[in-house]
DSSP file (Angstrom, degrees, kcal/mol; ACC not computed):
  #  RESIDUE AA STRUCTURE BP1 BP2  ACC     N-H-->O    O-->H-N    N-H-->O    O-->H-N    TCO  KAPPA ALPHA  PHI   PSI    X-CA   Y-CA   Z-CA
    1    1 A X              0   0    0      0, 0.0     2,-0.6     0, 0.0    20,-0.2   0.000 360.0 360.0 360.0 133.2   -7.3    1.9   15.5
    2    2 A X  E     -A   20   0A   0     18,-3.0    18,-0.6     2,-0.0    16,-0.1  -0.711 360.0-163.6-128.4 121.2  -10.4    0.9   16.9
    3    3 A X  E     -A   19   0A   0     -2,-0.6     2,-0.3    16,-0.2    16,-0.2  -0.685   1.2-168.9 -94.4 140.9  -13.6   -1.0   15.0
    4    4 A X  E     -A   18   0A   0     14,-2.1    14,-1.5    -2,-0.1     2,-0.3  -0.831  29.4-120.9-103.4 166.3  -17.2   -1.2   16.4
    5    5 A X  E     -A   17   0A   0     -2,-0.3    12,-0.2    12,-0.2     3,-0.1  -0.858  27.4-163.9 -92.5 140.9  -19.9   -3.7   14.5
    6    6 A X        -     0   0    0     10,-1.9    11,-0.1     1,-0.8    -1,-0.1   0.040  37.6 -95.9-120.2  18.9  -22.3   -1.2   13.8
    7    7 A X        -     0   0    0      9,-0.4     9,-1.3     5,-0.1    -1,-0.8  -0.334  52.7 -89.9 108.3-176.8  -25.3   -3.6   13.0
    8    8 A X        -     0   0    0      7,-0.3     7,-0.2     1,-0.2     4,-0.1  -0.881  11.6-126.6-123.7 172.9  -26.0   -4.6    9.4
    9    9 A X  S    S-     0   0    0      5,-0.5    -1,-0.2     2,-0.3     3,-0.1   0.948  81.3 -28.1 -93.2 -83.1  -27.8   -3.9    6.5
   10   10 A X  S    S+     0   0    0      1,-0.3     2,-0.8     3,-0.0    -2,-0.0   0.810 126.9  46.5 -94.0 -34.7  -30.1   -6.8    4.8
   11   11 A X  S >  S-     0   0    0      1,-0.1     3,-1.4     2,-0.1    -2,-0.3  -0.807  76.1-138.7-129.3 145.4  -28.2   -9.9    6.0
   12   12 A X  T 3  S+     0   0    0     -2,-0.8    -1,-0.1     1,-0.2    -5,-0.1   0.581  99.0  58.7 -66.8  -5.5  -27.2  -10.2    9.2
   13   13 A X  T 3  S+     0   0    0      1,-0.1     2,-1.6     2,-0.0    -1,-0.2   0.369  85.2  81.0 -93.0   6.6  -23.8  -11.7    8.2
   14   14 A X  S <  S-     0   0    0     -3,-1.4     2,-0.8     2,-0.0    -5,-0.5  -0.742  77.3-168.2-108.5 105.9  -22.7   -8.6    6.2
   15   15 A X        -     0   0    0     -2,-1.6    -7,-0.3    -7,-0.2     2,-0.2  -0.746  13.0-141.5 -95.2 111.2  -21.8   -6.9    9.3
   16   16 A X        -     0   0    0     -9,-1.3   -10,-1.9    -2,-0.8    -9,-0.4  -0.438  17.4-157.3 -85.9 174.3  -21.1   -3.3    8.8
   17   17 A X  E     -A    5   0A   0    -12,-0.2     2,-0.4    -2,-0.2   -12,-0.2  -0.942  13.2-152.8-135.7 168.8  -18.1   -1.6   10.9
   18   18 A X  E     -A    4   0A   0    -14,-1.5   -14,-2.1    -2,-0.4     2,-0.4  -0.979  23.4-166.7-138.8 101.9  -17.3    2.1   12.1
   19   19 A X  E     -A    3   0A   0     -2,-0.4     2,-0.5   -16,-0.2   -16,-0.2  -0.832   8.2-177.9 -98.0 123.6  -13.3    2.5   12.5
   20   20 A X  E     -A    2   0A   0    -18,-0.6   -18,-3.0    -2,-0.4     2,-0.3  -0.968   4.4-173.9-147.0 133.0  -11.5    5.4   14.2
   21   21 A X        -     0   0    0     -2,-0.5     2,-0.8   -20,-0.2     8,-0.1  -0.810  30.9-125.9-118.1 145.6   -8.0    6.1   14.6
   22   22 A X        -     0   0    0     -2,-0.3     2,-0.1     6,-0.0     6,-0.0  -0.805  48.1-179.7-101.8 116.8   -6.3    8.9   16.6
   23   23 A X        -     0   0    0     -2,-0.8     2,-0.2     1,-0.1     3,-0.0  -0.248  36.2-110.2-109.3 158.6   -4.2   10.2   13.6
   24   24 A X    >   -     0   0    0     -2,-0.1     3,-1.7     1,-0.1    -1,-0.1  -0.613  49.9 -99.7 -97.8-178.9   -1.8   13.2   13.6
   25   25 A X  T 3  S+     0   0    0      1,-0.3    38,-0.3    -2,-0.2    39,-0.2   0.944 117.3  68.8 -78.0 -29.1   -3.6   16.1   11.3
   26   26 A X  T 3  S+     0   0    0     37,-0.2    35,-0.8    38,-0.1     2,-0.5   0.442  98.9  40.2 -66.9  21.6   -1.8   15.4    8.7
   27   27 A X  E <   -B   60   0B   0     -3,-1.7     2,-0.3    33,-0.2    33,-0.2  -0.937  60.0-169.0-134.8 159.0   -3.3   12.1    7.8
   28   28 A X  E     -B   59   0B   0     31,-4.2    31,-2.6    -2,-0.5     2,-0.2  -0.993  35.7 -91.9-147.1 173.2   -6.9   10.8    7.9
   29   29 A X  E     -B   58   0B   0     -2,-0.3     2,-0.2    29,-0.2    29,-0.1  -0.531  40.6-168.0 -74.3 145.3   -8.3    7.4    7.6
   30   30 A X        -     0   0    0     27,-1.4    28,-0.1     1,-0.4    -1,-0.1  -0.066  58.2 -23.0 -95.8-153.2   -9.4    6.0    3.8
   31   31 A X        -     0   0    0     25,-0.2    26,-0.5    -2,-0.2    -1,-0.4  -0.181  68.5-169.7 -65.0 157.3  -11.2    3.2    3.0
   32   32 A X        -     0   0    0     24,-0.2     2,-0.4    -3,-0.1    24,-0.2  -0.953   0.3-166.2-130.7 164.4  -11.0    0.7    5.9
   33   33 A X  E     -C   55   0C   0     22,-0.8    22,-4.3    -2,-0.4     2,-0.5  -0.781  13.0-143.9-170.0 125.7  -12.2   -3.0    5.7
   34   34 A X  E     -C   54   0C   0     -2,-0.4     2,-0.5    20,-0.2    20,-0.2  -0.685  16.6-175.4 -87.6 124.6  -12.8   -5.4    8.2
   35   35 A X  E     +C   53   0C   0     18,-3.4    18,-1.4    -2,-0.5     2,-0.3  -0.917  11.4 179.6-115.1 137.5  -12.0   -9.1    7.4
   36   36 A X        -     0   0    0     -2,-0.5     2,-0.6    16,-0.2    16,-0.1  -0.812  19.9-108.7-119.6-174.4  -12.8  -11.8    9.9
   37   37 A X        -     0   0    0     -2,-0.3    11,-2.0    11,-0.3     5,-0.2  -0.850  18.3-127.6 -26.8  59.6  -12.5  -15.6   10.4
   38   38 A X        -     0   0    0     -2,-0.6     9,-0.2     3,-0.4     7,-0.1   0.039  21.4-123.7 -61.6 176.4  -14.7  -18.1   10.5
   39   39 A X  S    S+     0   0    0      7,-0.3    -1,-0.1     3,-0.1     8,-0.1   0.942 107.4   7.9 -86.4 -76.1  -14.9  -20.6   13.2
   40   40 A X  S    S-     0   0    0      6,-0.1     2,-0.1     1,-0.1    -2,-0.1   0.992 139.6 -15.2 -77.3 -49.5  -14.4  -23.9   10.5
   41   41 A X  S    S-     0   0    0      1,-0.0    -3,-0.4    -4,-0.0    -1,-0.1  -0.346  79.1 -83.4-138.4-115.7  -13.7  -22.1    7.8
   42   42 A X  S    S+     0   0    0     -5,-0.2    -4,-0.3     1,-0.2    -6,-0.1   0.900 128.7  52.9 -96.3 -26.3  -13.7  -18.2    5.8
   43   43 A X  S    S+     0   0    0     -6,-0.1    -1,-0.2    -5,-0.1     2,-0.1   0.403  82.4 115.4 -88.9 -15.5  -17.6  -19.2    5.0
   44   44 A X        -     0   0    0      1,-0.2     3,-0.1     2,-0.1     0, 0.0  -0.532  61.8-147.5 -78.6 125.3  -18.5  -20.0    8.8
   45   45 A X  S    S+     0   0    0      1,-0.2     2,-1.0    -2,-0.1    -1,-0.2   0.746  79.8  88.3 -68.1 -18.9  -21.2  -17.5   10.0
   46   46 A X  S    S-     0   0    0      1,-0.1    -7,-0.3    -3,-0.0    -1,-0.2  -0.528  75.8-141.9 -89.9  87.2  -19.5  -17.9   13.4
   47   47 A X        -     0   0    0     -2,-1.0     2,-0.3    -9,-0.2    -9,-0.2   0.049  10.3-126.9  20.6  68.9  -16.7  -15.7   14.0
   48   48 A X    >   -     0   0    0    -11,-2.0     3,-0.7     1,-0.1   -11,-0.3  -0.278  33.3-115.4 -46.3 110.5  -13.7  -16.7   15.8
   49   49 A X  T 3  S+     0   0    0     -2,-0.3    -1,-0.1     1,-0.2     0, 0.0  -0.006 101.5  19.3 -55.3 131.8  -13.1  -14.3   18.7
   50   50 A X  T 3  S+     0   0    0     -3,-0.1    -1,-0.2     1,-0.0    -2,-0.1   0.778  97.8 101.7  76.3  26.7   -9.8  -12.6   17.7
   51   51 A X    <   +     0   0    0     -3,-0.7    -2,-0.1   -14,-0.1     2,-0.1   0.616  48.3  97.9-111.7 -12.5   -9.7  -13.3   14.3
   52   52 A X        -     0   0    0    -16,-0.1     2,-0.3    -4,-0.1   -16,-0.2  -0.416  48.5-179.2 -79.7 146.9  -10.8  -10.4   12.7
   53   53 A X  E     -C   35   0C   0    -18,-1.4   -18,-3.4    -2,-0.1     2,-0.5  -0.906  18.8-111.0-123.2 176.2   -8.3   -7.8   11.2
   54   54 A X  E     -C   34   0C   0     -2,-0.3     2,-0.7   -20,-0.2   -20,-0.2  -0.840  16.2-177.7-137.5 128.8   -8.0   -4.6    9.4
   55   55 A X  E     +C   33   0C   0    -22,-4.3   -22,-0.8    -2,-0.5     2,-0.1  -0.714  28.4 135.5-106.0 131.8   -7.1   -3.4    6.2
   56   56 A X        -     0   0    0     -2,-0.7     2,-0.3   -24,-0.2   -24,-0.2  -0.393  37.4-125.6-136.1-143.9   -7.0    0.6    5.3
   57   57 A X        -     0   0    0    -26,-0.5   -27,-1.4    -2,-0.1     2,-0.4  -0.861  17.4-127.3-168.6 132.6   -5.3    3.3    3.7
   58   58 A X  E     -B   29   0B   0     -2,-0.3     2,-0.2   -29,-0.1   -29,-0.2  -0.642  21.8-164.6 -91.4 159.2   -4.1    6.7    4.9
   59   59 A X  E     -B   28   0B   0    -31,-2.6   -31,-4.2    -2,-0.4     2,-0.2  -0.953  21.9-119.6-131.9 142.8   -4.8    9.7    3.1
   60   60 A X  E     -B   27   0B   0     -2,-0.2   -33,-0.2   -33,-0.2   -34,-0.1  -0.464  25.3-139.5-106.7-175.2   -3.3   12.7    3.4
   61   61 A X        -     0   0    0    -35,-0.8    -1,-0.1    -2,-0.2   -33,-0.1   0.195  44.2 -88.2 -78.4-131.0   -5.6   16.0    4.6
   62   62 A X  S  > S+     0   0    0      2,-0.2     4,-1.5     3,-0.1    -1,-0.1   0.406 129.6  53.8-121.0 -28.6   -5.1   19.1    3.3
   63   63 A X  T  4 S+     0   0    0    -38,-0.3     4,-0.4     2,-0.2   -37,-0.2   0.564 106.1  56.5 -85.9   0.5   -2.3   20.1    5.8
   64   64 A X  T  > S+     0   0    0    -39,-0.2     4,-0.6     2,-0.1     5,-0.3   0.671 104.1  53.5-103.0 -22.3   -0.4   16.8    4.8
   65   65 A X  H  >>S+     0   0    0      3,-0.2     5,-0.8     2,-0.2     4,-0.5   0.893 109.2  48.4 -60.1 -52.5   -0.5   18.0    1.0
   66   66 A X  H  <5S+     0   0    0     -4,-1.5     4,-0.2     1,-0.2    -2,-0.1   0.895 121.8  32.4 -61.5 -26.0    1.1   21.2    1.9
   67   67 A X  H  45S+     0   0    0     -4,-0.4    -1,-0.2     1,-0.1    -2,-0.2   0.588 140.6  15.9-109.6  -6.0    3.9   19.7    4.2
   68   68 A X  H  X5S+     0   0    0     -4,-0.6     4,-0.7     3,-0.1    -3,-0.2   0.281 107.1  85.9-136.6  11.0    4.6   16.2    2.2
   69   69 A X  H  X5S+     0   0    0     -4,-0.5     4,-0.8    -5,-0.3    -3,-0.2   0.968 102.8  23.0 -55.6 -72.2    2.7   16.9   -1.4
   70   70 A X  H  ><S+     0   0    0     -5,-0.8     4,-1.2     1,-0.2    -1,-0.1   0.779 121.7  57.4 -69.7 -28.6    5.3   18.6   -3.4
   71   71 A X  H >> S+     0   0    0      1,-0.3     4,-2.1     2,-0.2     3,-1.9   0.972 110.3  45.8 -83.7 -53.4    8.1   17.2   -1.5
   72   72 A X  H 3X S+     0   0    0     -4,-0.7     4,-1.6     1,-0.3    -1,-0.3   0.738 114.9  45.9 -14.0 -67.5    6.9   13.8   -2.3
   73   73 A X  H 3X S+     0   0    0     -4,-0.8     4,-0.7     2,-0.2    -1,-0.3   0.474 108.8  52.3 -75.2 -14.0    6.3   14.5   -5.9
   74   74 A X  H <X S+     0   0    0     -3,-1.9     4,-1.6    -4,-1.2    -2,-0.2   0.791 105.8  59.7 -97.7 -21.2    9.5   16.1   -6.5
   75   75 A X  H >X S+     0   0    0     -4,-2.1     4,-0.6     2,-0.2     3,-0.6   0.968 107.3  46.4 -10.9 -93.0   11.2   12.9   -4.8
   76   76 A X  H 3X S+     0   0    0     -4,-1.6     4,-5.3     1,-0.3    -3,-0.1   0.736 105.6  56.0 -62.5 -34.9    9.7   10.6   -7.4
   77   77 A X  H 3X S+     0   0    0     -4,-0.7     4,-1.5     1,-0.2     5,-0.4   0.972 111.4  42.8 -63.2 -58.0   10.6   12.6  -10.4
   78   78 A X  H << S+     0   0    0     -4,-1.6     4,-0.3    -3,-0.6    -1,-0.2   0.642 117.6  49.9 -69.6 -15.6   14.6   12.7   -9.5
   79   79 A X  H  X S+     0   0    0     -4,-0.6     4,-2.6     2,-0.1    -1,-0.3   0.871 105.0  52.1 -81.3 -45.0   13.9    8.9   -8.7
   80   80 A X  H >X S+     0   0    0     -4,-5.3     4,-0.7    -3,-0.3     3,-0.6   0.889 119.8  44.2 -33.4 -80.7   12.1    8.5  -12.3
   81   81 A X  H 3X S+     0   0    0     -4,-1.5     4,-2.5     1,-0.3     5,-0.4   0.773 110.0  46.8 -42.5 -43.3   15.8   10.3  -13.6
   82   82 A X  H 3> S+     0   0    0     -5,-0.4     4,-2.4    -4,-0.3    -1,-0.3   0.975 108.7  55.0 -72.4 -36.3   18.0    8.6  -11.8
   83   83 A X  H <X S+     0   0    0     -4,-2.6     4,-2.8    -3,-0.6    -2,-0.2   0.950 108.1  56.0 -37.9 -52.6   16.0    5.0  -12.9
   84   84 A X  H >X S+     0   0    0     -4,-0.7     3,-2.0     2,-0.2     4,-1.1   0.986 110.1  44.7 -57.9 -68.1   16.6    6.3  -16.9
   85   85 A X  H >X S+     0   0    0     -4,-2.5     4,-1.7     1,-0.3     3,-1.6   0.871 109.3  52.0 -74.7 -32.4   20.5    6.6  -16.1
   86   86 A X  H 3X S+     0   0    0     -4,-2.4     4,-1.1    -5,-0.4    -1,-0.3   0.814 111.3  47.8 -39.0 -41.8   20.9    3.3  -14.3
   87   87 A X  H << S+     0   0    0     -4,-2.8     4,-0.4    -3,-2.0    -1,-0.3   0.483 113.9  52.5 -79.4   7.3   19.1    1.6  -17.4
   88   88 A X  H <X S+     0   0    0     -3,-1.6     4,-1.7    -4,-1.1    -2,-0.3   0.852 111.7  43.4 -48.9 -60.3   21.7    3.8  -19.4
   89   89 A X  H  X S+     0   0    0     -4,-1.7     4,-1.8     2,-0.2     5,-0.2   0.892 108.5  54.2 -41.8 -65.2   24.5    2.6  -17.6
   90   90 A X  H >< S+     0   0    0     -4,-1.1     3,-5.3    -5,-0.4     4,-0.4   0.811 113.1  43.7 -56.4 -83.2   23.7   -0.9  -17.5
   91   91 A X  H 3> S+     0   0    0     -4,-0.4     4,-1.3     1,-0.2    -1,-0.3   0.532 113.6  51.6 -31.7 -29.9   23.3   -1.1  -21.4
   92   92 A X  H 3X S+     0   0    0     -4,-1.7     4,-1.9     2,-0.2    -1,-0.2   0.708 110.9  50.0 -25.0 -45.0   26.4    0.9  -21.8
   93   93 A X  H XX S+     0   0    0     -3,-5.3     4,-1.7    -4,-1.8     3,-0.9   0.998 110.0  47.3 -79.3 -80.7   27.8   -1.6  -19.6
   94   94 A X  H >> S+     0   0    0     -4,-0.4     3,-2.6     1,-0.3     4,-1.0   0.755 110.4  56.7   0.9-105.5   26.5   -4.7  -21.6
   95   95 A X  H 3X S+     0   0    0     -4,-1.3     4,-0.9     1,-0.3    -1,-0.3   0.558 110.8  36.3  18.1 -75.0   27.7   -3.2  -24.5
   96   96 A X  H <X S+     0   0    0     -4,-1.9     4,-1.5    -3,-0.9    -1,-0.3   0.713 117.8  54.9 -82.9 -10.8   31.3   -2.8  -23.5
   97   97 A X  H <X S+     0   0    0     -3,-2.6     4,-1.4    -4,-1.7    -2,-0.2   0.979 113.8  40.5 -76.1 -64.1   31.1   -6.4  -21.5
   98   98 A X  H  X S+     0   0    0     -4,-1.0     4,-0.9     2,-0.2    -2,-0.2   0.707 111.0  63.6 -59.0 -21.1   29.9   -8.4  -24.7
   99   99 A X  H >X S+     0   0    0     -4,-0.9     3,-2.5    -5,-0.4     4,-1.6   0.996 108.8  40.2 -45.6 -68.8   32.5   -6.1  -26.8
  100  100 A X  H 3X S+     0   0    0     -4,-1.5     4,-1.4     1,-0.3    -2,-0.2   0.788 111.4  49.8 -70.9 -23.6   35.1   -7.6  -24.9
  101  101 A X  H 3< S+     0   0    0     -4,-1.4     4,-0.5     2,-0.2    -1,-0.3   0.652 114.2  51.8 -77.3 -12.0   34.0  -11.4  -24.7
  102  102 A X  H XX S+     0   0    0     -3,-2.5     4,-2.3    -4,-0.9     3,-0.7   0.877 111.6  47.5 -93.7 -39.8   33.4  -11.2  -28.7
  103  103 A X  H 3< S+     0   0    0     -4,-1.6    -2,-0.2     1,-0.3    -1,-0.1   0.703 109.5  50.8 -64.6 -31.2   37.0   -9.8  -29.0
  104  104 A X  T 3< S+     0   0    0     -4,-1.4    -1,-0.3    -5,-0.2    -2,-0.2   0.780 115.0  41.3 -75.7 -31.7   38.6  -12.4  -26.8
  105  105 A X  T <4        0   0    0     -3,-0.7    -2,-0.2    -4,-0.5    -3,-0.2   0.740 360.0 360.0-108.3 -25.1   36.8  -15.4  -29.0
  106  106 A X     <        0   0    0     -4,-2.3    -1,-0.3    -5,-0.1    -3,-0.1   0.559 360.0 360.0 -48.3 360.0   37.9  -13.0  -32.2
């Protein structure tokens, strides 16, 4: 990824930036946002050189829906399912655990 400062708008510390990644087609960049440094502290209008990072999110295109959309969504649902019987289990579990510790002090 690479950011340029691309000037700013009313004050000269609100710097905007222009980020471009070489991406495979299935992805594109989302929001991106550049945080930097200050020199004393986060408030310092000077800018420690190298301080700056970047936070973004990928999105996928329209060719990244077709090849990871469904597959994705049909994932989570058999993860949803499987979640239910694993909090089935455990209480089942519970159940038969406290059974037995009530029967032992019986």
């Amino acid at each position: 990824m690479r950011c340029t400062n691309a000037g700013y708008d009313y004050d000269e510390e609100d710097v905007q930036w222009t980020c471009t990644a070489s991406l495979p087609p299935e992805l594109k960049l989302g929001s991106t946002d550049v945080i930097c440094e200050g020199y004393r502290n986060a408030d310092d209008p000077w800018v420690l050189k190298g301080s700056c990072g970047v936070e973004y999110r990928l999105l996928l295109t329209d060719l990244g829906e077709k090849k990871f959309g469904r597959q994705h969504d049909d994932n989570l649902s058999q993860g949803i399912a499987r979640h239910k019987w694993q909090k089935l289990l455990a209480v089942v579990g519970d159940i038969i655990f406290y059974g037995f510790i009530a029967a032992v002090f019986v």
